[in-house]
ROLUMTI-480803 format. One line per field, with one value per residue (C-alpha): residue number from 1; x, y, z. Coordinates in pm, 1 decimal. Example, Ala and Ser with C-alpha at 12.3 -4.5 7.8 and 13.67 -1.06 7.14 Angstrom:
seq (1,2)
x (1230.0,1367.0)
y (-450.0,-106.0)
z (780.0,714.0)
This chain:
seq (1,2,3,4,5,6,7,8,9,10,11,12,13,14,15,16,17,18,19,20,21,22,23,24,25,26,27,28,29,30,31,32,33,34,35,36,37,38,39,40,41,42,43,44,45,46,47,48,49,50,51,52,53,54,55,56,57,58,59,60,61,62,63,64,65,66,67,68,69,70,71,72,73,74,75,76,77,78,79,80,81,82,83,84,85,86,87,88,89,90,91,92,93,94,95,96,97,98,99,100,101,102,103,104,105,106,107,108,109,110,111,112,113,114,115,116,117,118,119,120,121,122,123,124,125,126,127,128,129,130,131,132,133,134,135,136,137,138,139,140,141,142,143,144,145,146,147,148,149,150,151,152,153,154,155,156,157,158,159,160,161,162,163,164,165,166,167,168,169,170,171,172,173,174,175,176,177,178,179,180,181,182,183,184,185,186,187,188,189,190,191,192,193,194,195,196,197,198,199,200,201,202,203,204,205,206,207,208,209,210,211,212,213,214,215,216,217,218,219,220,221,222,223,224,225,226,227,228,229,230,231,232,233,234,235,236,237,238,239,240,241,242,243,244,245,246,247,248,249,250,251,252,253,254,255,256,257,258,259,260,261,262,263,264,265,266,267,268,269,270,271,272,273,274,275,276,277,278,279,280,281,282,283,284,285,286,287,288,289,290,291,292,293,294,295,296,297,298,299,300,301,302,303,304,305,306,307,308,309,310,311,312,313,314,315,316,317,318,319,320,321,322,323,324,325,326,327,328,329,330,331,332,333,334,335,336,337,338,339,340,341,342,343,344,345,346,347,348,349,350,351,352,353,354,355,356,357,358)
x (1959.9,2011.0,2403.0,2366.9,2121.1,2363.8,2642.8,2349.3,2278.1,2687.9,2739.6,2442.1,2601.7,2931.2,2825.4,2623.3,2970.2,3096.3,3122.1,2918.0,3098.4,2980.3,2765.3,2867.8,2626.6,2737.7,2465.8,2564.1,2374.2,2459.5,2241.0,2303.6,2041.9,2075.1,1897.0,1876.6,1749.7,1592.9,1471.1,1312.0,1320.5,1059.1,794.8,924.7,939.6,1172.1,1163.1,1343.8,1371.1,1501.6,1603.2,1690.7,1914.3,1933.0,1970.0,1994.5,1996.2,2099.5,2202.6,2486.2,2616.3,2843.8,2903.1,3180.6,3117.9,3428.8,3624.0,3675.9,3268.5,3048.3,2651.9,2586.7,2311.9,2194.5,1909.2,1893.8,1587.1,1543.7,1515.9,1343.6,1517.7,1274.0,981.6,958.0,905.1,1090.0,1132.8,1303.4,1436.7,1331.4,1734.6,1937.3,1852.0,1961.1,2069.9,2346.0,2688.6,3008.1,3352.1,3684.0,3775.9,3443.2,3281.2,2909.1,2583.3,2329.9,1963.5,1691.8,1612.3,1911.7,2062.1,2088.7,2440.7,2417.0,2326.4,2560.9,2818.8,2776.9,3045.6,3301.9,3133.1,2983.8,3127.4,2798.1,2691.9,2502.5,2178.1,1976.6,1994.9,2344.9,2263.3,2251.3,2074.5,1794.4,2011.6,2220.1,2028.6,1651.7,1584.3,1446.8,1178.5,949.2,1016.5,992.6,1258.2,1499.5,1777.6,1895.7,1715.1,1655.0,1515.5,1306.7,1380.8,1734.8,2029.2,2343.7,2697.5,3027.8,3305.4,3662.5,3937.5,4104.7,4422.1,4288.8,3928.4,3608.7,3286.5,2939.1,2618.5,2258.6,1927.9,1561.8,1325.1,929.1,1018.6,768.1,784.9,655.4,468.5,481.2,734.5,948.7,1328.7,1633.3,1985.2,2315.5,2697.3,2930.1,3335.5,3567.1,3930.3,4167.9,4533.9,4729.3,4581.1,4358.5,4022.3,3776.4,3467.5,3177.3,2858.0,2561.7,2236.1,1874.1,1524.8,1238.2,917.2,933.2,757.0,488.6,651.4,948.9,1333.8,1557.2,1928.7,2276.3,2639.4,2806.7,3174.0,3400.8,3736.7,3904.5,4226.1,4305.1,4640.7,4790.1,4625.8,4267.6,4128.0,3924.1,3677.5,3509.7,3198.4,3003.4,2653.6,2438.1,2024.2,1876.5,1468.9,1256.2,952.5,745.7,940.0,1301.3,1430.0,1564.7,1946.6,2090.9,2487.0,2639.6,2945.2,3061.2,3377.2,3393.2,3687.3,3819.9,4105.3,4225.1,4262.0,4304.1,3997.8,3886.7,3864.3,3668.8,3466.8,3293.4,3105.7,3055.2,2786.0,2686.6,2399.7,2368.7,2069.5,1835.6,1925.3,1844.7,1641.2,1277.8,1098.6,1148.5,977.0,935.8,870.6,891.6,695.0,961.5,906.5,1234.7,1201.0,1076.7,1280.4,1203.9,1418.5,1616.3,1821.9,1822.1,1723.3,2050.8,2140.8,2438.7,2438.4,2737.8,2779.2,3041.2,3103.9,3340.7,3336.9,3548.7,3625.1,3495.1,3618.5,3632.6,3286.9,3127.3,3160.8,2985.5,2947.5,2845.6,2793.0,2573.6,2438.2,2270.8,2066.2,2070.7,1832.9,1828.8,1567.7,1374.3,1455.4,1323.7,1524.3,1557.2,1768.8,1782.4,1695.1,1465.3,1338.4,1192.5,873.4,755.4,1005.8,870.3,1136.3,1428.3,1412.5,1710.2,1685.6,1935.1,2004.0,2237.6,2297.8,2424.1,2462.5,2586.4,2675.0,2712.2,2819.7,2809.4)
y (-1666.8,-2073.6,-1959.4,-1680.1,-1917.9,-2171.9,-1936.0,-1877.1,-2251.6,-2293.1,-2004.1,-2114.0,-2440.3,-2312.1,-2099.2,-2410.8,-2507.4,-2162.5,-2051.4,-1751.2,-1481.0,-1106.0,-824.0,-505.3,-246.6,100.3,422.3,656.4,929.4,1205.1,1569.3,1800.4,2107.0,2414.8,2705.9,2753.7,2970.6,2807.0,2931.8,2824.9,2996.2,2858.6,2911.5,3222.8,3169.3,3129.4,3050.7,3056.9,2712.6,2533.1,2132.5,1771.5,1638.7,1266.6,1310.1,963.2,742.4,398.8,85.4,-158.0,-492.7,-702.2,-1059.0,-1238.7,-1601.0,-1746.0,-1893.1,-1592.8,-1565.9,-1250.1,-1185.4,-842.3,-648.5,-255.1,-103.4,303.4,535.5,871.2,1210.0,1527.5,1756.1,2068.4,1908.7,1606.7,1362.1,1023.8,639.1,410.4,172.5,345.5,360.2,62.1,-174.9,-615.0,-858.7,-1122.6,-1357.1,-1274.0,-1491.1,-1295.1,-1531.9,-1600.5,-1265.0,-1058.1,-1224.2,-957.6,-969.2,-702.3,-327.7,-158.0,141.8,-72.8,-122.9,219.1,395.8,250.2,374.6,716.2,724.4,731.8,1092.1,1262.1,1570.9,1704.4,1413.0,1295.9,1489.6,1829.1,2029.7,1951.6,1613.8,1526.4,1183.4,1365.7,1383.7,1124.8,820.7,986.7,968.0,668.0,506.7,755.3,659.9,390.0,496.2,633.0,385.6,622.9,392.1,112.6,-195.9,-442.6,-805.6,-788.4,-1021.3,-919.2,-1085.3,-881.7,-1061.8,-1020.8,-846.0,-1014.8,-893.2,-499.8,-662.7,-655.9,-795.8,-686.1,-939.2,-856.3,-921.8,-776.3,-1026.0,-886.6,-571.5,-329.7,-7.5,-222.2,-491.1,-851.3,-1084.6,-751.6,-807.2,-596.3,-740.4,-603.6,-676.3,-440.2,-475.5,-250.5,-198.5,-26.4,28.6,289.9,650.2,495.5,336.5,200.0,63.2,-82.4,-162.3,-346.3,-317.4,-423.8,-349.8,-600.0,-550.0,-219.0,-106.8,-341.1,-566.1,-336.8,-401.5,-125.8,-90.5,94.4,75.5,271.4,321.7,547.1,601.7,816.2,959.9,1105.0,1339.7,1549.3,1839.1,1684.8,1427.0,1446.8,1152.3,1070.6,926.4,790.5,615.8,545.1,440.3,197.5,224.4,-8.0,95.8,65.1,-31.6,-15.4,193.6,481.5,564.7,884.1,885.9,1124.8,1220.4,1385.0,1529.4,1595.2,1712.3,1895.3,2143.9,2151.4,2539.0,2672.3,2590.3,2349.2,2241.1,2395.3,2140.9,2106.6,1899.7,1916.5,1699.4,1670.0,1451.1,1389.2,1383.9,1080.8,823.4,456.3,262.0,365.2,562.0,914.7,1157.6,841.4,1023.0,845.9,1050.9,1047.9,1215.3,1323.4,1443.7,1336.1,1166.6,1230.5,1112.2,1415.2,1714.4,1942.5,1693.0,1689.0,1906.5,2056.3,2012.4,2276.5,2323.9,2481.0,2554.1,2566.3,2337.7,2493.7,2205.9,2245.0,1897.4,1587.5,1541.2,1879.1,2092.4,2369.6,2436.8,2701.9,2616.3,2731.4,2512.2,2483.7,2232.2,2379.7,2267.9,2198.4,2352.6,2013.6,1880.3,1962.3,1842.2,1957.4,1853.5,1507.4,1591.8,1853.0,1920.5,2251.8,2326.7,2134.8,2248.1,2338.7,2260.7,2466.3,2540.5,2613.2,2567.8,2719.9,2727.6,2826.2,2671.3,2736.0,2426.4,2220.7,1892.6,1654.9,1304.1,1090.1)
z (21.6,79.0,122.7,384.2,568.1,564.3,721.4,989.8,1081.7,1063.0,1289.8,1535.1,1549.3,1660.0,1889.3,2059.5,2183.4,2345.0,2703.9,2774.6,2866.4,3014.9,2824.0,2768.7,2676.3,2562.6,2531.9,2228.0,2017.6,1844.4,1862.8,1494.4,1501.9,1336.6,1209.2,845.7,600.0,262.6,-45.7,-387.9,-712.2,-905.4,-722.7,-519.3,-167.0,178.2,494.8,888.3,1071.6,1278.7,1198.3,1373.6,1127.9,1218.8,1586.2,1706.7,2018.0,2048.5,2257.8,2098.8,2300.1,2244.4,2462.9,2430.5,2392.4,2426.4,2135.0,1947.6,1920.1,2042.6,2031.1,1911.7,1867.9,1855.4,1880.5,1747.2,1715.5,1589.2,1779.3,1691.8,1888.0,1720.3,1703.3,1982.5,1735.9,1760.5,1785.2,1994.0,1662.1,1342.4,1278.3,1235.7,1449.6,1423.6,1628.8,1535.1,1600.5,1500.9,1449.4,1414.2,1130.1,934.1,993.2,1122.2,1016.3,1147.0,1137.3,1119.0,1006.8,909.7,607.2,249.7,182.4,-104.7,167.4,394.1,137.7,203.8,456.6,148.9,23.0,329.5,455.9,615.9,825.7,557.4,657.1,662.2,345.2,248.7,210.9,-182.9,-186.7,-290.1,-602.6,-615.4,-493.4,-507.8,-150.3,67.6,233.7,122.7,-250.3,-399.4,-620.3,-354.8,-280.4,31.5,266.2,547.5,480.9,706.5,720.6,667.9,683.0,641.1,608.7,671.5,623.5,808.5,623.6,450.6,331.9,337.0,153.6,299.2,149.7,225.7,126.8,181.7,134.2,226.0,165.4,186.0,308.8,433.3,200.3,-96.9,-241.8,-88.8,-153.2,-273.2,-238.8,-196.2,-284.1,-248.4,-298.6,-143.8,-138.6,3.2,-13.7,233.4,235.0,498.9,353.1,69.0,35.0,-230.0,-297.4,-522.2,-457.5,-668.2,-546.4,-698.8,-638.3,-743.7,-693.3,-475.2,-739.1,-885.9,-1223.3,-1235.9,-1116.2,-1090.7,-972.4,-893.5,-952.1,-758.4,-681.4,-449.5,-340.4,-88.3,15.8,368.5,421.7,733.2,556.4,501.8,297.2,-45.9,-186.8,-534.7,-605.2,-919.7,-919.6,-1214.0,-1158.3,-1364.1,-1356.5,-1548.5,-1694.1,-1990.0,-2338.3,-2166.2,-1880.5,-1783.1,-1655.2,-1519.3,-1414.8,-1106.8,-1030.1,-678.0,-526.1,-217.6,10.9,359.9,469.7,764.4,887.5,1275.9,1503.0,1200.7,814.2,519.4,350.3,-12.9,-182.3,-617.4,-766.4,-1095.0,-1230.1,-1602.5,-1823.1,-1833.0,-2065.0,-2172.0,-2388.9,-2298.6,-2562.1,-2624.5,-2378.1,-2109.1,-1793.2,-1425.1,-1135.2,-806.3,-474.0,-492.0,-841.5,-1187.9,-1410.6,-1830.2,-2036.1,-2273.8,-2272.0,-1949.1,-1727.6,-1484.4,-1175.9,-964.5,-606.8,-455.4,-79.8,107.6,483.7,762.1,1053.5,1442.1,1647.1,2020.9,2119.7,2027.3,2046.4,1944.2,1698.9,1540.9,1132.0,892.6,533.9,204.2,-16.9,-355.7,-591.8,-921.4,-1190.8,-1552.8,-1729.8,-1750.6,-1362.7,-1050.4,-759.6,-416.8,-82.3,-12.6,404.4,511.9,134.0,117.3,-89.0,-431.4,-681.1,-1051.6,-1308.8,-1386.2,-1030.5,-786.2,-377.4,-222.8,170.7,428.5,805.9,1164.5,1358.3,1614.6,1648.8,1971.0,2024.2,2295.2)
């Protein structure tokens, strides 16, 4: 932390020194609804709806100081397009300076740099039922285990590429969803050159939940052709508790074909039994789903669907999708999860949708 607010005081300082320059605001959002039809196994049960899946509006500026320096900031809120429900900065929102040679040092409430790295696997927009971070990353805010999420009282450090490398540093310091003086850190790098990327990421969790840390590795890579692009993923959760911890390793592929009027799209994710060094039959309670540590305690996430292009801002998609439980795992969608599922369960859903930027 005594480094980043270093970079802060050394930007501020440079920035004393530069001309002001003009503002330049730009209004964006994006609207994704669709109908959907969801069901659950164990217990029986299904249901019509309709679902916002992260609709979002948002202001971003940038003012150009002079120098090769800009102010930035952005401020994004949610919008319920079936229900009414919203917020004018529940999304990412921060304020900051940036230097084309030394980089972004943002401040605020803004996506963890795990979730952040969703970019490298989604092929759904990352939300509604197709969304695996449910699976993958056990949700967000709403868990204390779920490292799909936004943290409060961020600053954040992007550096400029250097030679195809880009390097990510955060930290969360007190953050709202858990105990005080709880702290969130992160590493992320990234590597890009013509058709390929890569990345890892490092991210820990103290005291989100009380006298326990927990983590992630996670890496990705991706590959982008004339006839579509495909992308590979691999995460493993580390949770402390009681006598040791608990891991659990996932693996995702995920991939789309370009076809008239539009691409097919998949995505195959497999998560692996719970392992580690906590006592036999250790068991930790998660909104998102339990973790005990044995045999049967993985899942399969499958979902596959067909986007037509409108334009180059709309498009409308039809997919199916499935989380498939072990006999000792009860999962569900990582957006929009439908019912409590009992283990061994498997929630399966299909959509009709539309998505609009702007």
């Amino acid at each position: 932390m005594a480094r980043i607010a270093a970079g802060v005081v050394i930007l501020l300082g440079h920035v004393a020194f530069a001309a002001f320059g003009q503002t330049n605001v730009v209004l964006y959002g994006k609207i994704n609804v669709n109908m959907e039809h969801v069901s659950l196994s164990r217990p029986a049960q299904s249901q019509a709806r309709l679902s916002s899946n992260s609709s979002a509006l948002g202001f971003r500026a940038n003012e150009d100081l002079g120098g090769g320096w800009a102010a930035i900031m952005q401020i994004e809120g949610a919008i319920g397009v079936d229900t009414g429900a919203g917020d004018i900065n529940g999304k990412d929102s921060f304020v900051g300076l940036q230097q084309r040679d030394l980089g972004t040092i943002a401040l605020g409430r803004e996506s963890t740099i795990i979730k952040k790295m969703n970019v490298y696997t989604d092929r759904f927009e990352g939300s509604g039922i197709a969304d695996d971070s449910g699976v993958a990353l056990l949700q967000g805010e709403g868990n204390p285990l779920g490292f799909n999420r936004r943290s409060g009282n961020q600053v954040r450090y992007d550096s400029p590429d250097i030679g195809g490398f880009l390097l990510t540093l955060s930290r969360a310091a007190e953050t709202e969803e858990g105990p005080a003086r709880s702290v969130i850190r992160a590493a992320w790098l990234q590597y890009r050159y013509g058709p390929w990327k890569a990345a890892a990421a490092y991210e820990t969790h103290h005291g989100l939940r009380m006298g326990f840390d927990d983590s992630i590795v996670r890496l990705a890579g991706a590959y982008t052709a004339s006839w579509g692009d495909i992308s590979l993923g691999w995460n493993r959760l580390t949770y402390g508790v009681a006598g040791g911890d608990l891991q659990r390793n996932y693996f995702t592929c995920t991939g789309a074909y370009k076809v008239p009027g539009g691409s097919i799209a998949w995505r195959y994710g497999k998560a692996g039994d719970i392992g580690g060094s906590a006592p036999a039959g250790a068991v930790l309670s998660s909104a998102a789903g339990n973790l005990s540590k044995g045999a049967d305690t993985g899942a399969v996430y499958a979902t596959l669907g067909y986007n037509y292009v409108l334009s180059a801002r709309s498009y409308l998609y039809l997919y199916t999708t499935q989380v498939r439980n072990d006999a000792r795992a009860n999962f569900n969608f990582g957006t929009n999860a439908y019912g409590t599922a009992s283990a061994g369960a498997t929630v399966r859903g299909s959509a009709l949708g539309i998505v609009h930027r702007f």
